[in-house]
C-alpha positions as CSV (number, residue, x, y, z in Angstrom):
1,X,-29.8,-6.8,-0.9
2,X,-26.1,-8.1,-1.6
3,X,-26.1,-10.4,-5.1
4,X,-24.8,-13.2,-3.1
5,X,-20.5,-12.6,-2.8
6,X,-20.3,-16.6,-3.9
7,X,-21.8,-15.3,-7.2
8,X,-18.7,-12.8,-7.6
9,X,-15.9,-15.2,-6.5
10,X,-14.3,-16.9,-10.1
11,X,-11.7,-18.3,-7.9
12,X,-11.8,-22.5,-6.7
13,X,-14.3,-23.8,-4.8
14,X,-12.4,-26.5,-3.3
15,X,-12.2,-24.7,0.0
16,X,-15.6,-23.6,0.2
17,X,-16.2,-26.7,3.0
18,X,-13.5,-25.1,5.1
19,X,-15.8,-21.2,4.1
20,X,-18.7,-22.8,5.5
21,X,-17.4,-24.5,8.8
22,X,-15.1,-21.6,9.7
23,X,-18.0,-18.7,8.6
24,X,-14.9,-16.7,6.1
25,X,-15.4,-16.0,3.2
26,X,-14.3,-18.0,0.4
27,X,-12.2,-15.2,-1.6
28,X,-10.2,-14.6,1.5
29,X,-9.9,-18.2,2.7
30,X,-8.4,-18.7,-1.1
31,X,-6.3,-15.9,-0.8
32,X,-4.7,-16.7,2.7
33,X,-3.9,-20.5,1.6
34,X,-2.5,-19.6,-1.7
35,X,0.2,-17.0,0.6
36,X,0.8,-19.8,2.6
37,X,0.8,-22.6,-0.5
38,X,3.9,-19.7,-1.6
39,X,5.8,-20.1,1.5
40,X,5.9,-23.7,1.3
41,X,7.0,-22.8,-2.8
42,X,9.7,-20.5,-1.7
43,X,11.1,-22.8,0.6
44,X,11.6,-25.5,-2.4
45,X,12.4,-22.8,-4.8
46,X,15.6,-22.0,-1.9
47,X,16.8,-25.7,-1.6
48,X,15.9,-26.6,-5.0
49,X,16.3,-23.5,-7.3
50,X,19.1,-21.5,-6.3
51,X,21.7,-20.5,-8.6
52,X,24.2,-23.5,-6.8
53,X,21.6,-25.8,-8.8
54,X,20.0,-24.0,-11.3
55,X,20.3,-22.0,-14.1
56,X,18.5,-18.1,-13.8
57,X,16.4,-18.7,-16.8
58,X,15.6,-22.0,-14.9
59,X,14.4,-20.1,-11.5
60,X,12.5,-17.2,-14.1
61,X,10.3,-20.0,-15.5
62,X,9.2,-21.6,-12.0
63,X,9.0,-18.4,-10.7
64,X,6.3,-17.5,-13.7
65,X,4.8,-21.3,-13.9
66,X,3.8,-21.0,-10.1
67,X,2.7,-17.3,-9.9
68,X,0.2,-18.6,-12.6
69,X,-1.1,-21.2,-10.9
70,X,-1.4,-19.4,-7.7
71,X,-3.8,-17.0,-9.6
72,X,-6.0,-19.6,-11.4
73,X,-6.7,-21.0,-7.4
74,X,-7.9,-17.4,-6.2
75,X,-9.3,-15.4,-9.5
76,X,-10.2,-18.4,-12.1
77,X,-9.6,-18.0,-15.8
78,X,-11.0,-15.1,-17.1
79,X,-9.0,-12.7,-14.4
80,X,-6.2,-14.4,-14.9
81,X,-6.4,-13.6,-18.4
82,X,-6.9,-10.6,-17.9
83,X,-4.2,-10.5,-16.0
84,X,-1.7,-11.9,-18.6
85,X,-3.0,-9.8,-20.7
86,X,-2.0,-6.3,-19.3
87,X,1.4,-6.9,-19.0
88,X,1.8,-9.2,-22.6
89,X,0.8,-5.6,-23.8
90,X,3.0,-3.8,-21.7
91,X,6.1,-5.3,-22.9
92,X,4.9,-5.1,-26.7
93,X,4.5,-0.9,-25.9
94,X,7.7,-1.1,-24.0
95,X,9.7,-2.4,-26.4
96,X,8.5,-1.4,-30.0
97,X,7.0,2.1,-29.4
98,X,9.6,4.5,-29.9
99,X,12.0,5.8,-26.9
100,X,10.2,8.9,-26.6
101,X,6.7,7.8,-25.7
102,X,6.8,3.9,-25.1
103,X,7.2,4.8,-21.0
104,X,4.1,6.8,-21.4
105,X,1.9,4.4,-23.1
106,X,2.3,1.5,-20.9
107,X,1.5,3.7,-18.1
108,X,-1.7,4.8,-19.5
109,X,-2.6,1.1,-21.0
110,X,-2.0,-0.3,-17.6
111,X,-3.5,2.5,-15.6
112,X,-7.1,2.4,-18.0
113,X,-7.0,-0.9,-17.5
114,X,-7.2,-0.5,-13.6
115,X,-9.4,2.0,-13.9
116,X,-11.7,0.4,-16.6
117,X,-12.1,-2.4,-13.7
118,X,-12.0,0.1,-11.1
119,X,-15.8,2.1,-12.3
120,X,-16.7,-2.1,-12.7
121,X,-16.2,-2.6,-9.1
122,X,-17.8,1.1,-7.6
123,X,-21.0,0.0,-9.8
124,X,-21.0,-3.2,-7.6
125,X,-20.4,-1.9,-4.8
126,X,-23.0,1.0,-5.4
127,X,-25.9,-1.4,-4.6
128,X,-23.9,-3.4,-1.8
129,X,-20.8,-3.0,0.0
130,X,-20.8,-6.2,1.5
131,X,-21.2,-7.5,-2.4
132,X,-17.3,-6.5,-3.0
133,X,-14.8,-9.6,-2.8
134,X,-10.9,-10.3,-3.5
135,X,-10.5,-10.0,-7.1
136,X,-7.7,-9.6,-9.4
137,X,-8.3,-5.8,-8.9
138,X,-5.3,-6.3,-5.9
139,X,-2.8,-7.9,-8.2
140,X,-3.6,-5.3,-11.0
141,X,-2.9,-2.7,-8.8
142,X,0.8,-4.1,-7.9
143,X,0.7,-4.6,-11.8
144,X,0.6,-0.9,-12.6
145,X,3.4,-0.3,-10.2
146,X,5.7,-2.1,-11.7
147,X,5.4,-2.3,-14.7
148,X,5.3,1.8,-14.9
149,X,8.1,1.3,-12.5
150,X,10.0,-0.7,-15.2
151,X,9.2,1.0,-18.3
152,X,10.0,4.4,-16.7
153,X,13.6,2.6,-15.5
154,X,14.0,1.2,-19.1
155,X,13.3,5.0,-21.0
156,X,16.3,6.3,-18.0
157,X,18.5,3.7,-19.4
158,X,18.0,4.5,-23.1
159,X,19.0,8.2,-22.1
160,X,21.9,7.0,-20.1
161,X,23.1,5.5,-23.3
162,X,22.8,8.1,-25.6
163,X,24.1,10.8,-22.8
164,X,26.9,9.5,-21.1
165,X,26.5,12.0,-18.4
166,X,22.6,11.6,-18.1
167,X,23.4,9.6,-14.4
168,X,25.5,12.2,-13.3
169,X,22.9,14.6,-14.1
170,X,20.4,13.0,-12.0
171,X,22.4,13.0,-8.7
172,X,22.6,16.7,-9.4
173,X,19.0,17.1,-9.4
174,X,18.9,14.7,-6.2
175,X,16.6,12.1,-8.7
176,X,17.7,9.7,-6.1
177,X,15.2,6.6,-7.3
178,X,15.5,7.6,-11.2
179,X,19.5,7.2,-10.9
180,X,19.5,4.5,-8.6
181,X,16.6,1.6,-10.8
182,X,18.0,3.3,-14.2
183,X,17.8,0.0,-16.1
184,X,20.8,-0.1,-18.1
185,X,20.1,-4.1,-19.9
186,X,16.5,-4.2,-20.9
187,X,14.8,-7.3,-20.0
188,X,14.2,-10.4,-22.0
189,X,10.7,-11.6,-22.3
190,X,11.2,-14.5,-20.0
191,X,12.6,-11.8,-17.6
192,X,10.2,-9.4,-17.6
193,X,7.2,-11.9,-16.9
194,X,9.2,-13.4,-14.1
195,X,9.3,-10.1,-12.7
196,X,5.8,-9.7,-13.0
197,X,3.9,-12.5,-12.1
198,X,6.7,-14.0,-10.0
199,X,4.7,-16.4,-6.9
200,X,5.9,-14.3,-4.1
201,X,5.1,-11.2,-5.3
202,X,1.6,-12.0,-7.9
203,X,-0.9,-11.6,-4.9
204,X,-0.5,-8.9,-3.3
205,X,3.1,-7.6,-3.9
206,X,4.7,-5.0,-2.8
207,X,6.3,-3.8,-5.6
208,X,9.6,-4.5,-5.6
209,X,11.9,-2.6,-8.6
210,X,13.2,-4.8,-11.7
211,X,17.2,-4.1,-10.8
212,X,16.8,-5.2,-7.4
213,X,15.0,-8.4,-8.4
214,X,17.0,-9.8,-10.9
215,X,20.1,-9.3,-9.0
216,X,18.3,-11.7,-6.8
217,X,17.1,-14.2,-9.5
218,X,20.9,-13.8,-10.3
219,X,23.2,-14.0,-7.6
220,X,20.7,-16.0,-4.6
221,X,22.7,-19.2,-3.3
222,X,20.4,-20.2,-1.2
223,X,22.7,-20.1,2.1
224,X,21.1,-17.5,4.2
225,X,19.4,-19.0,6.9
226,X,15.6,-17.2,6.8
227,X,13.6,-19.6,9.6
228,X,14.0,-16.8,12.4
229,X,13.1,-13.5,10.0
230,X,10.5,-15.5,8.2
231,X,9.0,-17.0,11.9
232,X,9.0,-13.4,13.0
233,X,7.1,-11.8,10.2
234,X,4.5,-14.8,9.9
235,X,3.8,-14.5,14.1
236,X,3.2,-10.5,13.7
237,X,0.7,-11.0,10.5
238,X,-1.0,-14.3,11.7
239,X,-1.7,-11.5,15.3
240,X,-3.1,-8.9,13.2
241,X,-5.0,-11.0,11.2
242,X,-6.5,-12.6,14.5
243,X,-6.8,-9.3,16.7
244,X,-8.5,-7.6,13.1
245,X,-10.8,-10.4,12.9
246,X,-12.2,-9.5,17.0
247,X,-12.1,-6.1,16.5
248,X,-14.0,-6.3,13.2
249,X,-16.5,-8.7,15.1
250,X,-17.3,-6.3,18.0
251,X,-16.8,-2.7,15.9
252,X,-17.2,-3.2,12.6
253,X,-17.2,0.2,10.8
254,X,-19.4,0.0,8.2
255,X,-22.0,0.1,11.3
256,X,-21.0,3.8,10.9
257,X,-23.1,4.4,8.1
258,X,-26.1,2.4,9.5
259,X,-28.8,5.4,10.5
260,X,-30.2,3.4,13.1
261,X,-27.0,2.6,14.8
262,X,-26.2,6.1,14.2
263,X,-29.0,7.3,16.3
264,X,-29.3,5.0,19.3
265,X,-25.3,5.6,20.0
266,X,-24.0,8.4,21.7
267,X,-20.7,10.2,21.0
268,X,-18.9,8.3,23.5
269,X,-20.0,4.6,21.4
270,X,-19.5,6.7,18.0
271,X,-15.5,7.2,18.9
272,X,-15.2,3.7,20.3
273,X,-16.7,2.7,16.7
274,X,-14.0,4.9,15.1
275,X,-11.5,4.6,16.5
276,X,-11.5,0.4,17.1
277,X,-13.1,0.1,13.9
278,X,-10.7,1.9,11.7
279,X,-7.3,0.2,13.5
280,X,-9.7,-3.3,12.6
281,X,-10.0,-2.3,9.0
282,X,-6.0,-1.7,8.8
283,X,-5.1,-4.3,10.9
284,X,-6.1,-6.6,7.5
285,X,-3.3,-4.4,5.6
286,X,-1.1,-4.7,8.1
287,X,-1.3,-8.8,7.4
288,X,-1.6,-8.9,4.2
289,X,1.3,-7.2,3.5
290,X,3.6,-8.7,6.5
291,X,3.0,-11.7,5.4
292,X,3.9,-11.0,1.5
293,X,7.1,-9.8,2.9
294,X,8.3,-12.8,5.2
295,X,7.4,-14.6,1.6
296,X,9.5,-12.9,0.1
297,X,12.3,-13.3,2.6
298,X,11.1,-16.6,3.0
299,X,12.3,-16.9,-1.0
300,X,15.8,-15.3,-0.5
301,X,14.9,-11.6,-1.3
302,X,14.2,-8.4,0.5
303,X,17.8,-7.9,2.0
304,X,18.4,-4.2,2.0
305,X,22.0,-3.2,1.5
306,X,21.7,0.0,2.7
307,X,19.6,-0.5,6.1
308,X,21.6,-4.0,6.4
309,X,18.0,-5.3,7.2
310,X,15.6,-7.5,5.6
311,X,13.7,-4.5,4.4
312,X,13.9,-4.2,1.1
313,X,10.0,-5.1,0.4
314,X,8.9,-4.2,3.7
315,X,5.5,-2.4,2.8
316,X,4.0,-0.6,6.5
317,X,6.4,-0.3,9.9
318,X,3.6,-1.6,11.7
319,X,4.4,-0.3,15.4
320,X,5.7,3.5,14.1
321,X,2.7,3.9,12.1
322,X,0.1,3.0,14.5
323,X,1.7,4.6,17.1
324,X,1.9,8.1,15.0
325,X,1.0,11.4,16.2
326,X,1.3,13.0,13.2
327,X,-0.3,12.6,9.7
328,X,3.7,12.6,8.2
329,X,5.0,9.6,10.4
330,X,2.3,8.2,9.5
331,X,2.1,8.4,5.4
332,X,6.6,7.3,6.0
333,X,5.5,3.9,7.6
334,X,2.4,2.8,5.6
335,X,2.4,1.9,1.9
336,X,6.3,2.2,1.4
337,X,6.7,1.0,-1.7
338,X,4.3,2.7,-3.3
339,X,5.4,6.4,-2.0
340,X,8.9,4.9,-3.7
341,X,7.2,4.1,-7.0
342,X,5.7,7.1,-7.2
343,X,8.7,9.0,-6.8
344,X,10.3,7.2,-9.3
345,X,7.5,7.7,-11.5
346,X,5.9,11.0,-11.5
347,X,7.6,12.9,-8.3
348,X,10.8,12.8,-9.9
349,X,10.0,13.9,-13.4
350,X,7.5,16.5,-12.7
351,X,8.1,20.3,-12.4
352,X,8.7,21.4,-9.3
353,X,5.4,23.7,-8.8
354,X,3.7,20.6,-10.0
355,X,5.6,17.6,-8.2
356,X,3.3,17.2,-5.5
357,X,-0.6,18.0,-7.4
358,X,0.8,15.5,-10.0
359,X,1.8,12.8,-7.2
360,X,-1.6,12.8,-5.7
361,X,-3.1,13.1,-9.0
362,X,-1.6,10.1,-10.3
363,X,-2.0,8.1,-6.5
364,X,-6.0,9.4,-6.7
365,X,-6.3,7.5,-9.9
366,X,-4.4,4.2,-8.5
367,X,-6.5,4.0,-5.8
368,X,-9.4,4.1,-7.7
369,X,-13.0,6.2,-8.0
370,X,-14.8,5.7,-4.9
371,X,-16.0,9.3,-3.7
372,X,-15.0,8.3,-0.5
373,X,-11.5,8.0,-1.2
374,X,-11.5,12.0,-1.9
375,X,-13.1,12.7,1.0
376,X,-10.5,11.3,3.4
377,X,-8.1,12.4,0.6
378,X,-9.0,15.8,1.0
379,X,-9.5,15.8,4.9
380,X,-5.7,14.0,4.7
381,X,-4.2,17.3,3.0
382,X,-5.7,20.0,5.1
383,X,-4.9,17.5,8.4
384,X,-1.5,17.6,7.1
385,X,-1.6,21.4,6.9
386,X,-3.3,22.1,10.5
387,X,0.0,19.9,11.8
388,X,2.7,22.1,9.7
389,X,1.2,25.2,10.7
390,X,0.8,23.9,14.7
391,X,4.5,23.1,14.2
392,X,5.6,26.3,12.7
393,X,4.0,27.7,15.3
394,X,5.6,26.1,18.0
395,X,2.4,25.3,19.3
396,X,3.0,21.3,20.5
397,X,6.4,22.2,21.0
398,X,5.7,24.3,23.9
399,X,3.1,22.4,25.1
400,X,5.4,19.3,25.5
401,X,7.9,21.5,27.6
402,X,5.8,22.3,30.1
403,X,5.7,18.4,31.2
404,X,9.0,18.0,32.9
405,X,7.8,14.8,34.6
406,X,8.6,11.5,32.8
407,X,4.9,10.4,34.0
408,X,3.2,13.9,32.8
409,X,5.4,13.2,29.4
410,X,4.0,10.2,28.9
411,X,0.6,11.3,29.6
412,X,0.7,13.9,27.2
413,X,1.6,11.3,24.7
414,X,-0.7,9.1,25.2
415,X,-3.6,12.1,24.6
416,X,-1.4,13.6,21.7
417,X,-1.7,9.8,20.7
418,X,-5.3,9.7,21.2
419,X,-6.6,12.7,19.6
420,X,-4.5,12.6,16.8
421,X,-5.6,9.2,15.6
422,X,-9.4,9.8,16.5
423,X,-9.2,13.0,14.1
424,X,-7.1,10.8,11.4
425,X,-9.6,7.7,11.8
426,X,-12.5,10.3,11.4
427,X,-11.5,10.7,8.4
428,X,-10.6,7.3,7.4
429,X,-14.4,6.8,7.5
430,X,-15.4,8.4,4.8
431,X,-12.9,6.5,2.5
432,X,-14.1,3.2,3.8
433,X,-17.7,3.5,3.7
434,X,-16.8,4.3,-0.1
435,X,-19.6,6.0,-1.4
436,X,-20.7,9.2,-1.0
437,X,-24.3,8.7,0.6
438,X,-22.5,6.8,3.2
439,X,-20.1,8.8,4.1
440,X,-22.0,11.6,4.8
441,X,-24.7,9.8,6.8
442,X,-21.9,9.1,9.3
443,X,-20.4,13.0,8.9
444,X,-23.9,14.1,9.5
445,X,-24.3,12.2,12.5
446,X,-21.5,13.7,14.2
447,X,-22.0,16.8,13.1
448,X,-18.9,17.4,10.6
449,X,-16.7,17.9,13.8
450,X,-13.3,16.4,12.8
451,X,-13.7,19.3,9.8
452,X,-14.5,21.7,12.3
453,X,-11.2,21.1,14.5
454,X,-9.0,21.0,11.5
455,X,-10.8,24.3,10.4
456,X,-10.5,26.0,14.1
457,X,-6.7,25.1,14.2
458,X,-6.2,26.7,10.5
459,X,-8.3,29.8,11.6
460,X,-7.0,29.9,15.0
461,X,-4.1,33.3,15.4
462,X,-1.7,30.8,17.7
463,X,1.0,33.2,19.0
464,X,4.2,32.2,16.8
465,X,5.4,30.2,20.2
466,X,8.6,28.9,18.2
467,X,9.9,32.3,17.6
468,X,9.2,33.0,21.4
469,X,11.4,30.3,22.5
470,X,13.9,31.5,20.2
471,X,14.3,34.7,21.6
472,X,13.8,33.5,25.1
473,X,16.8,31.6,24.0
474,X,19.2,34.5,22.6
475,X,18.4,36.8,25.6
């Protein structure tokens, strides 16, 4: 039996009427009002607040002032807190630890922090999935980022002024992120809890890095006209938010772990499940974060000057990674910024040998300790591996030669299209259903066959097809 999720929500109650009428939960009725309390903010904050009329120090202490507020309306109190607390910390590591190991610390602080709260939530969830609600867990997370992110920026700048040619040394080693957020002025207090716990970005992010937002805070007139981009974004979310909500109504995939369901269903029902109710599950990323970044552009910020594009803090390229048929177009287009932070954080600064264990490593941890999220971690590696070798091979190379009619080509895709994301969502299962009981109650059920394909194509002695074609080519 769930504890009752009204028990586990510290945020206001104000809109529990609207809950009750609508049948949504109260967390995520708080949580979508608050976003759209921000636009309204960001909107003032442009006519109001923009360097034409106010000082910077003026826009950092709305910026902080609101973001506060906006977290006492969803979390209450006590999270929010908590959630001053971690970074009040951070900044006292950052700037009185010496050079050599402040960076460090506030990683770790920030990170046991997360994952203090993280082993809080799996024992709640344990008993009940249906017990876990929006917490400050989401804003903690974004947290981490950045201010890892900025300490890690900070220690690059203290080298840069004690080795003139430190930056220069970093383009060598293509360090592109390390030489391009080196923070050369470290941030004043007021400055460093604006970038924080700024109201566009306290909810649910992305992370955005400290050089880029201050120059905003800085230099942001208020001129560029956002209705269009803004109107854009906000249409997109608001659909995925609607078409998520059907989907999740009809094939909601936490049915996949229900042993009755399980055993009345036939394979034909199970993929349906899968398939409609994994895209469902994402399609509630896919909003959250569009609409964080048309609040963001909504504020002034997110204009990338080297895609000329509002892009800056885009977070998931909704149409590319949906439409994917393969697992590395997909990890490009979904959670951007935080294959960017931890490039700048870990990738970057590891060995070589050990760039990429240490990247997942550190991402594992983020995430959080639910044995589900390794088992879809796991499947995702050797999923990407079956795709390298099939490519090495030649293997859907050749196969998409043969089809030299546009309609066969686009047939082709459209199974490429299908199987791939059946196999991916497979997968995606496991990590949703969280636990480990659960997830192999649905594995069971189906017999472990998504492992079995991506074992069968790493067994399988394909004929090296791209060396064929190569030598077709030079005769």
């Amino acid at each position: 039996m769930a504890l009752g999720r009204e028990s586990l929500i510290h945020g206001s109650k104000l809109l529990k009427p609207v809950s009750s009428k609508f049948g949504l939960p109260l967390d995520h009725v708080n949580y979508i009002t608050a976003q759209l309390i921000a636009i309204g903010l960001s909107i003032i904050f442009r006519k109001l607040f923009n360097r034409k009329i106010a000082p910077t120090w003026a826009r950092h202490s709305i910026a902080i002032i609101t973001g506060v507020w906006l977290t006492l309306f969803c979390f209450g109190p006590s999270q929010t807190f908590q959630l001053l607390l971690v970074p009040t910390v951070s900044y006292l590591l950052m700037t009185k630890l010496p050079d050599s190991i402040a960076h460090h610390a506030v990683l770790i602080w920030s990170l046991g922090y997360l994952s203090a709260h993280n082993i809080k939530i799996k024992m709640i969830v344990q008993r009940d999935p249906e017990d876990y609600v929006l917490d400050f867990s989401g804003p903690l997370m974004i947290f981490v980022q950045k201010l890892s992110a900025l300490a890690y920026s900070v220690h690059d700048g203290r080298l840069a002024a004690v080795d003139k040619n430190f930056k220069e040394k970093l383009v060598q080693n293509r360090s592109k992120f390390r030489s391009k957020y080196l923070v050369e002025t470290e941030p004043s207090f007021l400055e460093f809890f604006s970038y924080i716990f700024n109201f566009f970005g306290v909810l649910s992010g992305p992370t955005c890095f400290y050089n880029d937002f201050i120059e905003y805070m800085e230099t942001d007139l208020g001129e560029t006209t956002m209705r269009t981009i803004v109107g854009k974004k906000l249409a997109i979310a608001f659909a995925f938010l609607f078409g998520g909500m059907f989907l999740d109504s009809h094939f909601h995939f936490r049915s996949l772990a229900n042993p009755e369901f399980l055993e009345n269903s036939n394979w034909f029902v199970k993929i349906v499940f899968i398939n409609f109710g994994m895209i469902g599950m994402r399609a509630g990323f896919h909003f959250a974060w569009t609409l964080s970044d048309a609040l963001h552009n909504s504020a002034g910020f997110g204009y990338n000057k080297d895609s000329k594009k509002w892009d800056l803090v885009t977070n998931v390229n909704s149409v590319e990674c949906e439409l994917a048929t393969n697992p590395q177009t997909q990890i490009r287009n979904w959670n951007i910024q935080t294959t960017y932070w931890l490039r700048l954080v870990v990738y970057e600064r590891s060995p070589k040998n050990l760039a990429t264990f240490m990247t997942f490593g550190l991402s594992a941890m983020w995430h959080g300790f639910f044995p589900g999220y390794y088992l879809f971690f796991s499947f995702a590696h050797f999923l990407t591996l079956a795709h390298r070798r099939m490519v090495k091979k030649g293997v859907i190379q050749a196969a998409s030669s043969k089809f030299q009619n546009v309609i066969l080509q686009w047939i082709f895709y459209a199974f490429n299209l299908v199987a791939y994301h059946t196999v991916f969502n497979y997968g995606g299962v496991g990590m949703q259903l969280l636990t480990l009981e659960r997830g192999l109650t649905f594995y069971k059920s189906v017999y472990f066959a998504g492992h079995f394909v991506l074992a069968g194509v790493l067994a399988f002695p394909f004929r090296n097809m791209a060396r064929e074609t190569e030598e077709n080519k030079t005769k």
